[in-house]
C-alpha positions in Angstrom: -97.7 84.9 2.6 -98.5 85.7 6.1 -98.2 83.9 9.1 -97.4 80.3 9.8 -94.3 78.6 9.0 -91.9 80.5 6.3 -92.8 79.0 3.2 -89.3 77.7 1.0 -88.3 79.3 -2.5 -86.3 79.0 -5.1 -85.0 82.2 -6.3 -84.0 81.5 -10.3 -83.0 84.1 -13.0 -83.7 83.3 -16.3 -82.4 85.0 -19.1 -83.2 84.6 -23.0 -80.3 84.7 -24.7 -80.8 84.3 -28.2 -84.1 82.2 -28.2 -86.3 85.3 -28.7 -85.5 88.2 -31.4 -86.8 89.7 -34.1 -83.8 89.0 -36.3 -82.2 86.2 -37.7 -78.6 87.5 -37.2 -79.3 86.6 -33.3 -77.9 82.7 -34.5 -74.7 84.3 -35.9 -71.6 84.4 -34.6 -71.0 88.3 -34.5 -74.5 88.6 -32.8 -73.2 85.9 -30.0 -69.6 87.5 -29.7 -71.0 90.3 -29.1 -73.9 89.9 -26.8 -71.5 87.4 -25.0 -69.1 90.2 -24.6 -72.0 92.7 -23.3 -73.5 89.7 -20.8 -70.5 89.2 -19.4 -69.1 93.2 -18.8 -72.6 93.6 -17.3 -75.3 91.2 -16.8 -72.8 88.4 -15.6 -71.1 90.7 -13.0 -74.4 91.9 -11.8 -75.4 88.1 -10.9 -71.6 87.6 -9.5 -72.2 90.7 -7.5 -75.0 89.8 -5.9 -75.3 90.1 -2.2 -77.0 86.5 -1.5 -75.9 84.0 -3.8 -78.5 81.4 -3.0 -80.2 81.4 -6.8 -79.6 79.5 -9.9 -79.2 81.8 -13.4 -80.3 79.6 -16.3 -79.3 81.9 -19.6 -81.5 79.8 -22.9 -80.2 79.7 -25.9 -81.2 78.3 -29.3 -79.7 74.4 -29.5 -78.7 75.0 -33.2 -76.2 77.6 -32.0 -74.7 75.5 -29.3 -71.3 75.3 -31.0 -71.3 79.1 -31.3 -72.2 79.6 -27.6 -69.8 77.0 -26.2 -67.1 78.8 -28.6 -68.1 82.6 -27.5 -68.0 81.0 -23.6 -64.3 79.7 -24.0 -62.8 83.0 -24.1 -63.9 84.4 -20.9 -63.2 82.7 -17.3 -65.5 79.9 -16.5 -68.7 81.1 -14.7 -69.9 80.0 -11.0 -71.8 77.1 -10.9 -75.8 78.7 -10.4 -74.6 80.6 -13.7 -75.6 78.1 -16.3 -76.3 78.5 -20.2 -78.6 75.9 -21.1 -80.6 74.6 -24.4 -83.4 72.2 -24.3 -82.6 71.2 -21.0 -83.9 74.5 -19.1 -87.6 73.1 -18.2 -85.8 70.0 -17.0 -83.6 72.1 -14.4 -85.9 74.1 -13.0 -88.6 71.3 -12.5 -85.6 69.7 -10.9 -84.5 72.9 -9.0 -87.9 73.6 -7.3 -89.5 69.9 -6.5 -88.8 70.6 -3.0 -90.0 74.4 -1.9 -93.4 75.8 -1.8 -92.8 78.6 -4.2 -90.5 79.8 -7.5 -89.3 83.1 -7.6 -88.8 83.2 -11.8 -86.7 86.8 -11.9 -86.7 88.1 -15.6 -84.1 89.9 -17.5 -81.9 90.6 -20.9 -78.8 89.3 -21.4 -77.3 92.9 -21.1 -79.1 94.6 -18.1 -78.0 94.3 -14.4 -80.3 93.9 -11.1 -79.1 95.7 -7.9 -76.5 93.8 -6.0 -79.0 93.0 -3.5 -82.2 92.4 -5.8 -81.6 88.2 -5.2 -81.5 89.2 -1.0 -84.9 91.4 -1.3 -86.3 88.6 -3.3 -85.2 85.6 -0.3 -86.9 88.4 2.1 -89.5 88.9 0.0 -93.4 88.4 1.7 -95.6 88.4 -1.0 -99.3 88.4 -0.9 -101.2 85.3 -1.5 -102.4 86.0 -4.5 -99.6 87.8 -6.0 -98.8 86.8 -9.7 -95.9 89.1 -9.6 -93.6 91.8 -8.9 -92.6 94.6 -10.9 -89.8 96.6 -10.5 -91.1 100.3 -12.5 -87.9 102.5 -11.2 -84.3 102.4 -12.3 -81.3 103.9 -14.4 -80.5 103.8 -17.8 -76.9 103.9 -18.3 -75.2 104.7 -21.8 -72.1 103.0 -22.3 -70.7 105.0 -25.2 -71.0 108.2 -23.2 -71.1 107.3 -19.5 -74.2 109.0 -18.7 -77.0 108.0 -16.3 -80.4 109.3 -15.6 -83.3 107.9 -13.7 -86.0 106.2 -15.5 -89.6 104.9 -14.5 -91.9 102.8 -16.8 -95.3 100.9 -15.9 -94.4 97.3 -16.9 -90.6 96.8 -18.2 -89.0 93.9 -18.7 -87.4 93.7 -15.0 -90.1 91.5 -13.0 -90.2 88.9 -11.1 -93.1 85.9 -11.5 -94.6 83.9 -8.7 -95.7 80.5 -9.2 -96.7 78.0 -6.4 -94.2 75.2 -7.3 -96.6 72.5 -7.6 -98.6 74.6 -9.8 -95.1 75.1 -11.9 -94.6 71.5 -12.2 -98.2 70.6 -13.2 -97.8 73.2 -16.2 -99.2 76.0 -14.9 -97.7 79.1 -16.7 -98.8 83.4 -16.9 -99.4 84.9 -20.4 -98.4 88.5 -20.7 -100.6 89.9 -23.3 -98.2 92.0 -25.4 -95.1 90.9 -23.8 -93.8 92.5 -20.8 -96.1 95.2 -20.7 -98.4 92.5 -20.5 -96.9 92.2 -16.6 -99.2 94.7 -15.1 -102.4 92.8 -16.0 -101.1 90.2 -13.5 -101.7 90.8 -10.1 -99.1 92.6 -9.2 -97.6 94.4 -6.7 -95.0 97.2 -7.3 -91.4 97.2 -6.2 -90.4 100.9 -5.0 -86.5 101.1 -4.9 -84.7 101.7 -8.3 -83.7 98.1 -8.7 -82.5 98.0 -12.6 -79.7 99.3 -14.6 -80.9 99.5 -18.7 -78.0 99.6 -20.8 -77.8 101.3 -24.2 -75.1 100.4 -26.4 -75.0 100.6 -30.4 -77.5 97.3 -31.0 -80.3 97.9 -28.5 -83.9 100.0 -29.1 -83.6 102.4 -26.4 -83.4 106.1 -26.6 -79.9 107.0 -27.6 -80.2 110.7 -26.2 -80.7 110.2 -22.5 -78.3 113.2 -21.5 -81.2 115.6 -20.4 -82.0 117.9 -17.2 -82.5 114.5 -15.5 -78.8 113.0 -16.3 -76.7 112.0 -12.9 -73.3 111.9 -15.3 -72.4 112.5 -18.0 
């Protein structure tokens, strides 16, 4: 986007919850207490952290485990209003969310990783290209929480990006395919965030590396 008038966005995080897995216990209620427990310690108080709180969170789950969800939610303090958990209803609300700006900032991450506090602020500043499908954030931290450590870490396409859509391209149905999930991101055109924008958290149920402490490590 370059010159002219400043084109409006809408800057919304959306966060699958437990509507993608590759296990059924994700529709359980010790897999939701405990990924409720983790998105609230971390995710949650990344989003409430947040320099700019001009965005809308919309965290998806599966409508069969509503009941489960509104029962996990109870037990923590209620969450400000642009954090919403939402079921069938999450195509509805953004539709509804973006009917009046020129572009959707779609910003992409798990239920229990955390953004920068002022990832949502570089996103509102944000001057993207014309053709730009989306922006990948490649630098961060991971961050064991069983041991405290952190060290730098750098991939080509993780899961921490943010998608572009014109908004009335959104709303006719337009939507990217990421051939072999996020890695898929990079195929877009792209452009690459520099600053280490993402915390990765390992804890006991995730698939990252477990032995992080290395030459690299911050603490430990």
């Amino acid at each position: 986007m370059k010159g002219g008038r400043r084109m409006k966005k809408k800057v919304i995080v959306s966060i699958a919850f437990n509507t993608f897995g590759f296990t059924e216990e994700r529709f359980t209620k010790k897999w939701i207490d405990y990924r409720m427990k983790l998105f609230m310690n971390y995710t949650a108080q990344s989003l409430k952290a947040q320099t700019n709180q001009n965005f809308l969170t919309l965290v998806r789950y599966a409508d069969e485990t509503k009941p489960l969800i509104d029962e996990a939610l109870s037990k923590y303090e209620k969450l400000p209003a642009n954090i919403q958990f939402t079921g069938k209803e999450y195509h509805l609300i953004v539709k509804e969310a973006i009917k009046d700006v020129d572009y959707l900032y779609l910003v992409r991450i798990d239920s229990d990783d955390m953004y920068h506090k002022t990832y949502i602020e570089q996103m509102h500043r944000y001057r993207h290209k014309e053709d730009t499908e989306v922006l990948i954030n490649q630098n961060g931290y991971l961050y064991d929480t069983r041991t405290n450590a952190i060290a730098p870490i750098s991939y080509e396409s993780p899961q921490f990006y943010t998608l572009i859509y014109k908004a009335s391209d959104y709303l006719n149905g337009k939507r990217y395919t990421l051939p072999g999930g996020h890695s898929g991101a990079i195929k877009l055109k792209h452009e690459i965030i520099k600053k280490r924008n993402f915390l990765n958290i390992i804890h006991e149920h995730n698939t990252l590396p477990k032995n992080i402490i290395n030459k690299d490590t911050i603490v430990s």
